[in-house]
N, C-alpha and C positions, 0 to 999 in steps of 0.2 A: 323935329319931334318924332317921326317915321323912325330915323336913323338912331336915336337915342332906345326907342323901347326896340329897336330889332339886335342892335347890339347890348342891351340888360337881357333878350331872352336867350342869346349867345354866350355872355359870360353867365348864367346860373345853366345853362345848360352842360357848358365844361366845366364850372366846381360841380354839380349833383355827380357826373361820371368821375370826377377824378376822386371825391369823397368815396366813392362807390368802387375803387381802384381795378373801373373800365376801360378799356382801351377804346377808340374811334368804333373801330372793325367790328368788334362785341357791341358795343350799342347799338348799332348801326345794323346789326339780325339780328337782336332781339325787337326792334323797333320796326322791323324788316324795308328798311330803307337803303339807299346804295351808300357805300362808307364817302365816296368823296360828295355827296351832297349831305349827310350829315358834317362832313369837313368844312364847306359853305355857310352851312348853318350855324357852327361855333366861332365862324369868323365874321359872320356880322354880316354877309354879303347877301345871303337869303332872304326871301318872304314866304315864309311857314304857312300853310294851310293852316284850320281848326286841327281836322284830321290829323298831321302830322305832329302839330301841339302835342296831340292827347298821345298816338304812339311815343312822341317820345317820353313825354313823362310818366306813363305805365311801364316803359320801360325801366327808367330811373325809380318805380315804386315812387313818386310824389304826385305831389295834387298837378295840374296843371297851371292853377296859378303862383307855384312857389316861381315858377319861367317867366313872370310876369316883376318881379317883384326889383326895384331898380339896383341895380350893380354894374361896376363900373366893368369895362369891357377892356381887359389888359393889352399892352401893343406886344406879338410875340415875335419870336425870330424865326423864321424859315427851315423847316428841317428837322430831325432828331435832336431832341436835347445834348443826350451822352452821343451822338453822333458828332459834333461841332469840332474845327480843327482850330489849335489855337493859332494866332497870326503870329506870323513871323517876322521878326525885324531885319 
């Protein structure tokens, strides 16, 4: 149950930033939080304070509870998107 609502507050935390075409770094001082624990926190592996809630959703300009709101929490690949090198056969 824990694991299901910290990964919904994970994935509406990275669609609000990427609707808002933020990068980590930029959310992460406006929210004034360090960028790899906001990186923690979009991957599900975090337990968010109230406090922290609320910075980041003031950051993102939303309510606090749109972070709440259940969404599924997509499996990503490690690394830069456009960074990725194709395999070789």
């Amino acid at each position: 149950m824990v694991t299901r609502a910290l990964n919904s507050i994970a994935a509406n935390i990275r669609k609000q930033r990427l609707r808002r075409g933020m990068t980590q770094q930029r959310l992460a001082e406006v929210a004034k939080l360090q960028t790899r624990y906001l990186q923690t926190l979009e991957s599900g592996k975090a337990n968010p304070s109230a406090a922290v809630l609320i910075a980041v959703a003031e950051a993102l300009a939303v309510s606090p509870g749109v972070l709440f709101t259940e969404a599924p929490l997509h499996e990503r690949w490690p690394g830069r998107p456009g960074k990725r090198r194709k395999r070789q056969r």
